[in-house]
C-alpha positions as CSV (number, residue, x, y, z in Angstrom):
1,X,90.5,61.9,171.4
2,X,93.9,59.5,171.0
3,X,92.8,57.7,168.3
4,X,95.7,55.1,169.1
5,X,94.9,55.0,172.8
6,X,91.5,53.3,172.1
7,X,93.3,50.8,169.3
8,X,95.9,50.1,172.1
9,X,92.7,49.1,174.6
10,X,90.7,46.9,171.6
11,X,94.5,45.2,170.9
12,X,94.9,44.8,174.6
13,X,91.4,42.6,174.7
14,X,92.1,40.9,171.9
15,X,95.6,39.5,173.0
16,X,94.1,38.7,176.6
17,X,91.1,36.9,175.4
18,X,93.1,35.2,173.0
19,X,95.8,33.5,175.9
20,X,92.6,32.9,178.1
21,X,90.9,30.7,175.4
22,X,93.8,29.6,174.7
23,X,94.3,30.0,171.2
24,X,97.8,31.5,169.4
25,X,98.3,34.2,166.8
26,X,98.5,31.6,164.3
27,X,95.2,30.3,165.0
28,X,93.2,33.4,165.1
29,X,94.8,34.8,162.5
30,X,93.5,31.6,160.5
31,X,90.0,32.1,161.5
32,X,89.8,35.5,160.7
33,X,91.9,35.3,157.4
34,X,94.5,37.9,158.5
35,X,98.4,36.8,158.5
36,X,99.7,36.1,162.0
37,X,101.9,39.4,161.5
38,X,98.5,41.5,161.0
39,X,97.0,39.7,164.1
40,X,100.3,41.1,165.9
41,X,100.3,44.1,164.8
42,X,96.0,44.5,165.5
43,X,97.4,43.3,169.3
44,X,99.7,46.3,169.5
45,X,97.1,48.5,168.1
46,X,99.4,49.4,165.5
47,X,96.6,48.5,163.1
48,X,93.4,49.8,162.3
49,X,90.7,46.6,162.2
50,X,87.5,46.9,159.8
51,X,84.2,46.4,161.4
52,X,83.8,42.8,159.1
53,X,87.1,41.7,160.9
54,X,85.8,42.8,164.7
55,X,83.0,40.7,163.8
56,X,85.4,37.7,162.8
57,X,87.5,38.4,165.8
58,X,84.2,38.0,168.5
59,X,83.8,34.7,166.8
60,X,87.2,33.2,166.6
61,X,87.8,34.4,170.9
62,X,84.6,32.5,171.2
63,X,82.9,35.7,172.5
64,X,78.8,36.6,172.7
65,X,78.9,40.0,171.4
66,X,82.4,42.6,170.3
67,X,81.1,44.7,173.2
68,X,83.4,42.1,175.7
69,X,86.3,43.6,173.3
70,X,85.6,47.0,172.0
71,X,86.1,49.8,174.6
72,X,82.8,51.8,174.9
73,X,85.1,54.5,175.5
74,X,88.3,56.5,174.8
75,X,90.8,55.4,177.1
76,X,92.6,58.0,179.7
77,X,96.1,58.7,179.0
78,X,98.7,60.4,180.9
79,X,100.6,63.2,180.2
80,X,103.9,61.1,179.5
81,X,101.7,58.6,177.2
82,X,101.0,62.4,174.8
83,X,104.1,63.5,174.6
84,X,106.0,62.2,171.5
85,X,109.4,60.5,171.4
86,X,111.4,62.7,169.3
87,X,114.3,61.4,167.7
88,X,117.6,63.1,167.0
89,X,120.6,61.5,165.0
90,X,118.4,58.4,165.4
91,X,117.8,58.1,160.9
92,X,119.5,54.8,161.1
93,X,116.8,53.3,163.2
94,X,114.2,50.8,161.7
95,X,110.9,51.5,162.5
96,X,111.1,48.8,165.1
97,X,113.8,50.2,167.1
98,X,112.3,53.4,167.3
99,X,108.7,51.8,168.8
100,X,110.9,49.9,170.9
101,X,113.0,53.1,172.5
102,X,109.4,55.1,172.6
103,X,107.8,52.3,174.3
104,X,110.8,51.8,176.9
105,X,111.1,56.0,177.3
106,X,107.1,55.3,178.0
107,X,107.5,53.0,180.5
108,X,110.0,54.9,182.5
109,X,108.0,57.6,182.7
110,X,105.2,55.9,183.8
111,X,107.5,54.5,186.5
112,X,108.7,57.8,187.4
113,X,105.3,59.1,188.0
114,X,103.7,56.8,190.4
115,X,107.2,57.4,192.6
């Protein structure tokens, strides 16, 4: 199980329930006493999220119940999405940069496989 995959799917509810309320980082981030930055990075799924804060989350995006957020799953990934991004020569990247390349060397694959 891609433990990131299913924090990718919970940071991909988040962020749409949050636009189709609509409410920004800021907000949320209030309501939930995270910094806007965390909120981000919880969006990405870049950040793990306590159970307390899932809790806080369903009532700030003005949900029933964290099941209309939390995937009753692990998500299916593709091969491309597995592999790892290896870097050579690439030290003088911030961390940033490099989730930036690895998420556009991503993409492209994708792209490629669906041709």
């Amino acid at each position: 199980m891609d433990e990131g995959a299913i924090y990718r799917a919970f940071g991909r509810a988040v962020a749409q329930r949050r636009r189709a309320i609509p409410k920004t980082q800021e907000q949320v981030a209030r309501e939930i006493g995270l910094s806007r930055a965390s909120l981000a990075n919880i969006e990405r799924g870049s950040q793990k999220v306590f159970l307390h804060q899932i809790l806080a989350l369903t009532k700030a995006l003005e949900l029933e119940s964290s099941h209309e957020i939390v995937p009753t799953k692990a998500p299916e990934q593709s091969q491309a999405s597995r592999e790892e991004v290896r870097f050579s020569g690439a030290k003088d990247l911030s961390r940033n940069q490099k989730a930036f390349v690895t998420n556009l060397v991503r993409s492209l694959s994708k792209s490629q496989d669906r041709k």
